[in-house]
Every structure is written in C-alpha cells, then in structure tokens.
C-alpha positions in Angstrom: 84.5 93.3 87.2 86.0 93.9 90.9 89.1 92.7 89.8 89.4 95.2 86.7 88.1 98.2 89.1 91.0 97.1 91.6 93.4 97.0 88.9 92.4 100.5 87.5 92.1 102.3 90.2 95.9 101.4 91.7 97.5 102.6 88.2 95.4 105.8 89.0 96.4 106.5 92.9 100.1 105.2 92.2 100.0 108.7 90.1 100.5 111.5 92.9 98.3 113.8 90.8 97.9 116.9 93.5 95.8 119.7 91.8 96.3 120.7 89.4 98.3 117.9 88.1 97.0 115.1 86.5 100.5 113.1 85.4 98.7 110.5 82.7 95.7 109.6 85.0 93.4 111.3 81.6 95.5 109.2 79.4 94.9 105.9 81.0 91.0 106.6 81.2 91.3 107.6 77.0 92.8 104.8 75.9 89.8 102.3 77.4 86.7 104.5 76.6 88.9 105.1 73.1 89.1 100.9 72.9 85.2 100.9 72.5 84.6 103.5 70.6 84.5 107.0 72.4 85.5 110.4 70.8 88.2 112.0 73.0 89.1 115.4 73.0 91.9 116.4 75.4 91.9 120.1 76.3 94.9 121.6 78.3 94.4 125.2 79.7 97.6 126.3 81.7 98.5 123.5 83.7 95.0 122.0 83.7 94.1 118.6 81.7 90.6 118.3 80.5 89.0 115.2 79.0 85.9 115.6 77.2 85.1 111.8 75.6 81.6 110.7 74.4 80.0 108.1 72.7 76.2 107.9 70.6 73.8 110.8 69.8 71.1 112.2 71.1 70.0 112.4 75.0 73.1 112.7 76.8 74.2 111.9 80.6 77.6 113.3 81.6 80.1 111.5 84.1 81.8 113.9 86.2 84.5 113.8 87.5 88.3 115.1 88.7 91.8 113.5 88.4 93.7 115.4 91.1 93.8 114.7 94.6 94.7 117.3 97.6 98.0 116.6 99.1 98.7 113.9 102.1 99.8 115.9 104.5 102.9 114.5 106.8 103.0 111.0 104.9 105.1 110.0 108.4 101.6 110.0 109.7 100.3 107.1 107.0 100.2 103.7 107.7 101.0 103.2 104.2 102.4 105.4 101.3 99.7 107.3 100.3 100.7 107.0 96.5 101.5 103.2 97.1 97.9 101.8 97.2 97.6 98.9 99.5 94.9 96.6 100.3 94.6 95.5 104.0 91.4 93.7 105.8 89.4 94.2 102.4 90.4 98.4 102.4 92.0 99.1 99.2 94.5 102.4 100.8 95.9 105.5 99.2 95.5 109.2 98.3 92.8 109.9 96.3 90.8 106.3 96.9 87.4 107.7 98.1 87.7 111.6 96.4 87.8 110.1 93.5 89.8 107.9 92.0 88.1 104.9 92.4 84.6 106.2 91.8 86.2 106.7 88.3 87.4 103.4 87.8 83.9 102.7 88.8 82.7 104.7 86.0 84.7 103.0 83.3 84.3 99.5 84.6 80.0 99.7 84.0 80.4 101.9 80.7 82.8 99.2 79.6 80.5 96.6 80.8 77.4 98.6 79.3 78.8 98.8 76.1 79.7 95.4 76.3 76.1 94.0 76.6 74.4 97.1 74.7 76.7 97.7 71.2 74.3 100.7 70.4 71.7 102.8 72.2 69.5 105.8 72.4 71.1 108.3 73.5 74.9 109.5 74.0 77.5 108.9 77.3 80.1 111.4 77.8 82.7 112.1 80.3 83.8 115.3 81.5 87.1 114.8 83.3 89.5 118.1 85.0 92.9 118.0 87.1 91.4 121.2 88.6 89.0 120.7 90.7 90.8 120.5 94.1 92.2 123.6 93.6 91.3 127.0 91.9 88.7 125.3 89.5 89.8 127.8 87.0 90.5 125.9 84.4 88.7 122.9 84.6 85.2 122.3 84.2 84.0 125.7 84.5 86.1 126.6 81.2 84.7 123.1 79.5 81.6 123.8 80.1 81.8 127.4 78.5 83.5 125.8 75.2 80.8 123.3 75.4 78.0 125.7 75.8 79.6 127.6 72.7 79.0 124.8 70.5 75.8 124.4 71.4 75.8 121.1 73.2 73.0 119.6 75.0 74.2 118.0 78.2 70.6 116.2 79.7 71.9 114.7 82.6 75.2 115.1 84.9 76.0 112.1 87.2 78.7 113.3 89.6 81.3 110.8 91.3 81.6 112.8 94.3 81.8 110.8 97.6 78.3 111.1 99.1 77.6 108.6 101.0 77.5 108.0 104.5 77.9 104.0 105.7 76.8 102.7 102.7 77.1 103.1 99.0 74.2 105.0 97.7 72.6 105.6 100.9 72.5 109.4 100.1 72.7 111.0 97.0 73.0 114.7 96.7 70.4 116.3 94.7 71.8 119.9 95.1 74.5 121.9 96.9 74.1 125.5 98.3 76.0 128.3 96.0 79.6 130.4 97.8 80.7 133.7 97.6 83.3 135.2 99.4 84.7 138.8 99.8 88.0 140.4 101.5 87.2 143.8 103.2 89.9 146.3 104.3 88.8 148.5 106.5 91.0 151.5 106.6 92.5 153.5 109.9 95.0 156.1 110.5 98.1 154.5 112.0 99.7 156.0 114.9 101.7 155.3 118.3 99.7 152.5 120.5 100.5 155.2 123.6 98.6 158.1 121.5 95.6 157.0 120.5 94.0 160.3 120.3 96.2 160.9 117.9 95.3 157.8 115.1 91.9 155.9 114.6 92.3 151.9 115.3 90.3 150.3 112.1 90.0 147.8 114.6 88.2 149.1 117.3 86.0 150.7 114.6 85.4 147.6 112.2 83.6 145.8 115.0 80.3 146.8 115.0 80.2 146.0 111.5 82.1 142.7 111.9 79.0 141.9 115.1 76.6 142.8 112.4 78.2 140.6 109.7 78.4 137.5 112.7 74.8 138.2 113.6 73.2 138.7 109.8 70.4 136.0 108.9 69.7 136.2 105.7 66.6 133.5 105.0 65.1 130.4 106.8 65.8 128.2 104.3 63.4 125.3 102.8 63.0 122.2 102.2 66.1 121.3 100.6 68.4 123.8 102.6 69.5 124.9 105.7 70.1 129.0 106.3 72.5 130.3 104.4 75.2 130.8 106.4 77.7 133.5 106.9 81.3 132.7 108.5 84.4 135.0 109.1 87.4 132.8 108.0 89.9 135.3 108.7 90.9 138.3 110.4 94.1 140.1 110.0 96.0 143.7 110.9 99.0 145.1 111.9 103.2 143.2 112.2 104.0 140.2 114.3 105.7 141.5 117.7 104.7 145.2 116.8 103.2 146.1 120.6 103.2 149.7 120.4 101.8 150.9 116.5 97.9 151.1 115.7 97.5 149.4 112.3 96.5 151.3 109.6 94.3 148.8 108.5 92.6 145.3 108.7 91.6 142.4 106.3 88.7 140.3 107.0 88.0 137.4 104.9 84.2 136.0 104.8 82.2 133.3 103.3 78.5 133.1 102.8 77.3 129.6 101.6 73.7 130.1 100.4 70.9 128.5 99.3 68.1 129.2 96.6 66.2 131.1 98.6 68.6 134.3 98.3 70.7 135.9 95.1 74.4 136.9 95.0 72.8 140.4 94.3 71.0 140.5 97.3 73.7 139.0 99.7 75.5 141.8 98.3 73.1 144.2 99.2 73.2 143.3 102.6 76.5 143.1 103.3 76.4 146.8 101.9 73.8 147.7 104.5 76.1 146.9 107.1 78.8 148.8 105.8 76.9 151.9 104.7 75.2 151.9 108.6 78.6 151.8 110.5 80.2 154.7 108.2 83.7 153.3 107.6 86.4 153.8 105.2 86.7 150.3 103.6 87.8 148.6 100.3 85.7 145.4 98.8 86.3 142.6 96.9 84.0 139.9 96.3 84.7 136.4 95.0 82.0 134.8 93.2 82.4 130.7 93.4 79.0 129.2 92.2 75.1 129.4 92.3 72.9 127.0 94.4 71.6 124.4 92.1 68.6 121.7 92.7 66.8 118.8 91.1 64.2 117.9 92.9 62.6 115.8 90.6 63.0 114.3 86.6 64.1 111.4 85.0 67.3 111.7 86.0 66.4 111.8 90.1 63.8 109.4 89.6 66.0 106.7 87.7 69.2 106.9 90.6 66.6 106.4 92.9 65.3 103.7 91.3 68.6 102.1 90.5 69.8 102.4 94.3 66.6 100.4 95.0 67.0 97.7 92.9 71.0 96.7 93.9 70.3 98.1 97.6 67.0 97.6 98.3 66.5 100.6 100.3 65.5 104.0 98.3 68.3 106.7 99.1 68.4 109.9 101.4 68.1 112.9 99.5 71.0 115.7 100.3 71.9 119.0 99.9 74.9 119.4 102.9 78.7 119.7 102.0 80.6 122.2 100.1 80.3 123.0 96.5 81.2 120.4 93.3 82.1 120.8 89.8 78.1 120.0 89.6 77.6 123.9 90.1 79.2 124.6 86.6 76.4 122.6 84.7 73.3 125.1 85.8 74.1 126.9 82.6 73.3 124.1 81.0 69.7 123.3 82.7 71.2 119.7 83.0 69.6 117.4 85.8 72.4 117.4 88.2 72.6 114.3 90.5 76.0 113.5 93.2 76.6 109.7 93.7 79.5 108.1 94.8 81.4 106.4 97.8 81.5 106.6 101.6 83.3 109.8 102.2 84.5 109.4 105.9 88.0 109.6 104.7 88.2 112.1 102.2 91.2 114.2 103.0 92.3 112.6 105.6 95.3 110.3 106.9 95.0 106.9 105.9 92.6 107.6 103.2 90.7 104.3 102.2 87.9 102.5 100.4 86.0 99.6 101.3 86.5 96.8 98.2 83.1 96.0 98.5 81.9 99.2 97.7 83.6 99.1 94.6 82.1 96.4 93.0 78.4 97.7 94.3 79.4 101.2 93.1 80.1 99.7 89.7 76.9 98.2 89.3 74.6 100.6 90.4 76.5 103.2 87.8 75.7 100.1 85.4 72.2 100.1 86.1 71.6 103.3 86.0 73.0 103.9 82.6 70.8 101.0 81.7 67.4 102.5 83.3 68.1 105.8 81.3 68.5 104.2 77.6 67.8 100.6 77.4 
C-alpha cells in the first residue's frame, strides 16, 4: 500500500499544477477509480478542471479535494526542485506534498483497497476534485456543487483532505471553519495642493475615525466552537508614489472579517454601516462575500472519524475550528456532515515543502477505516 501511495503521489507533484491548472493530475486519479468501477464526469469551466466520480447508491460520503498547488516561490531557495519530488531521511519533498497531493493519493490507495476487500456496499463514494481551489475558487467546487444541487443529489457526508493536523496524523480534525467576507471602501476627498489645505479635504485625515472604529469593532464573544469574529485591515491605499506636495482625492481600504456562527453576513454588514453612517463621509462600498461558517458538532459522520482515529491511533482526536476557509464551506447548501482530515500541515506553502512517509501509510488507513465504519 505505501509503496503505491509513494508512487502516485510523485506522478502527481512531478505536475507543476499552480491554480488553476491542473495539467493531467484529474486524469491520472480517473483512470484508477475508472479501473474499479467509478462513473467519472469531467467538467471544465474556463480554465478550471473538475472531477466528479462516484461509485454505489444510496448514502453517500464525498472526498474532497484540489489538484492545484500555490506557486514555490524563489525555487533558488529549495533544497530540492519543488516539482522534482525527492525522498530524503524518510520526507517524501515537493510542491504540493502536504496541501494536498498526497492526502489524494491517500484517498485512492484505501478506496482502491476498500473496494478491493468490499466488491459491493450500502451506500455510494464519490469524489469531488477542482484545480481551483488555491486561487479564485470560482469555478471549482462552488460551481459543482450548484450543478450537483440542480440534479438533486444527496451528498450525506464530505470528508475533506485538507492538512489538519498538528504533529501527528489525525490528531485534530476540523469539525468547522469560521465564514469571510471582505469589502473595499473608497472614501472620497477633494484633492488639492499639500501647502493649501484649507483649500481641499484630506479623505485621509477624515477616514480615520471610522477606520479606529472599524480596528476597535467587536462584534460577538464567540462559543464553544469559535473564537470572536475577527475584523482586520489588509490594506490601505491613497494618493502617487513620490507625490509630496498633492492631497489625494481619495483612499482604498481593504478589510476582512472572518466570523463565526454567532453573527450573519447581514448583520456584519449592518455594522460596518453604523460606522460609516456615524462619521458622515462620502465613501463607495463593495463587499465580497467568500463563505458561511459551517459546524458539525455531532452525527455519524463526526462520531465515525473519531472513532476511526481511535482505533489506528489510539488516542481520540482534537476537535478544531482555526485556519482559513476550505472548499468544505460550499457543501452547507447541501446539509452534508462536513468533517477536515488530513496531514501535518507545518509546511504548507512553504520552502521545502514535505511529508513524513510514515504519515502516508497511517493516513491511508485511517481513510480505509473510516469508509469501512460508515458502510460495512
């Protein structure tokens, strides 16, 4: 089994599949879940490729995943190519190792060997592959999931390959992720001469009681599951380079609130409105809506990870809702249990991205186990 993971995951990372390219990467994983016995439907939207393969009726867990990597950065500062995967001192190296390409290979490997011992079972396995996810997510899962939901498909339970865990694999699983929207606000001045300021209005001096308010908003205490939500400026911009004597006539600030289920979209909104409404300026915004907060905090699904963890680990999992978003978010439509397991993510998007080989093979069974807990 370790040795068919290895192999699989190399002919994926050898494949410099930066998002939202894919380069064969889909095609590979088709032609093995095609060899026993999966549907595949390949779906290209723009320069996006989509897999949607599944196999059985009924109940049905989806594996989710991406194909497409972020970029390496200076490859002068690798140790290896990072398309060129290496193994050194028992670390199988190369872009896209830990976030995801391996986790994949994972994946296929225990469905292979699941199918291998079970010929049929109760229930259906389907994969839900994108090359977008990395990037704009346009295109990729958020779209499947819409032509999905227009055929009225029943999607039970989502397993996610995102890296999760912390030193070992499977010692935290994420059970939910907090929801991100984000908005660009121009607040407009009157531009002038720096040495007549009588004479113009600076939108910055004037923008920064509101931007104070924005820094100093809380919105809720969060719960059990979740931290605050959390507001941060991630940008702030007016006026030309190496202009030293003109008052803008405007300025851009870009902010991000990741939230949890304790607030709505509507009501972040709202706020933010407040703030501008109270300090009486001329702005312009836009908001960008990324995903909703999603949670399973119990069901079969949670329960049988847990319990599959247990049996190859013998230690029961931390329970985690920290991190960023994942494609996970586009599967709340679909009032699927959404669980995120996958492997040690301390060098996910870095330098020198790597995977302990190990962790492969214990990855591989515990996907194995669990698709044996939830229809054997």
């Amino acid at each position: 089994m370790l040795e068919d993971i290895i192999t699989l995951s190399k002919q994926l990372i050898k494949l410099p599949s930066i998002s939202p390219l894919d380069l064969g990467c889909q095609k590979i994983i088709s032609k093995r879940l095609k060899k026993i016995g999966f549907c595949i439907e390949n779906i290209k939207i723009n320069d996006t490729n989509n897999l949607w393969a599944y196999k059985g009726t009924g109940k049905t867990l989806t594996f989710l995943g991406h194909t497409d990597v972020v970029p390496p950065g200076n490859v002068n500062d690798w140790n290896t190519d990072p398309f060129n995967p290496v193994i050194k001192n028992n670390f199988l190296f190369g872009r896209g190792s830990a976030d995801m390409k391996c986790a994949l290979s994972a994946m296929i490997i225990a469905t292979e060997s699941f199918f291998k011992k079970f010929a049929s079972i109760s229930g259906r396995v389907s994969f839900l592959l994108t090359s977008d996810e990395e990037s704009l997510g346009n295109d990729g899962t958020k779209k499947i999931i819409e032509i999905l939901k227009s055929r009225n498909e029943k999607i039970n339970y989502c397993l996610v390959g995102e890296p999760t865990s912390n030193l070992k694999v499977g010692d935290v699983i994420k059970n939910g992720r907090r929801g991100s929207i984000s908005a660009e606000i121009i607040f407009y001045g009157v531009q002038g001469h720096i040495a007549y300021p009588h004479l113009a209005n600076n939108p910055i001096h004037s923008s920064l009681n509101a931007i104070k308010d924005f820094i100093n908003l809380k919105l809720d205490s969060g719960n059990n599951f979740f931290q605050p939500s959390s507001l941060q400026i991630f940008y702030i911009k007016s006026g030309k380079k190496n202009i030293t004597n003109m008052i803008p006539s405007s300025i851009k600030v870009g902010l991000n609130i990741r939230y949890n289920t304790e607030i709505t979209q509507e009501k972040i909104i709202m706020e933010i409105n407040k703030i501008l409404d109270k300090c009486k300026l001329h702005y312009q915004i836009n908001w960008i809506f990324s995903g909703n907060p999603f949670l399973t905090n119990s069901g079969f699904l949670l329960k049988t990870v847990k319990k599959s963890i247990f049996e190859i680990n013998k230690f029961i999992p931390k329970l985690s809702t920290s991190g960023g978003t994942s494609d996970g978010r586009f599967f709340t439509c679909m009032n699927s249990e959404i669980i995120e397991l996958g492997l040690v993510n301390k060098t996910i998007h870095k330098v020198n991205e790597c995977v302990k080989i190990n962790d492969l093979y214990l990855l591989s069974k515990i996907y194995t186990n669990i698709l044996k807990n939830l229809f054997i």
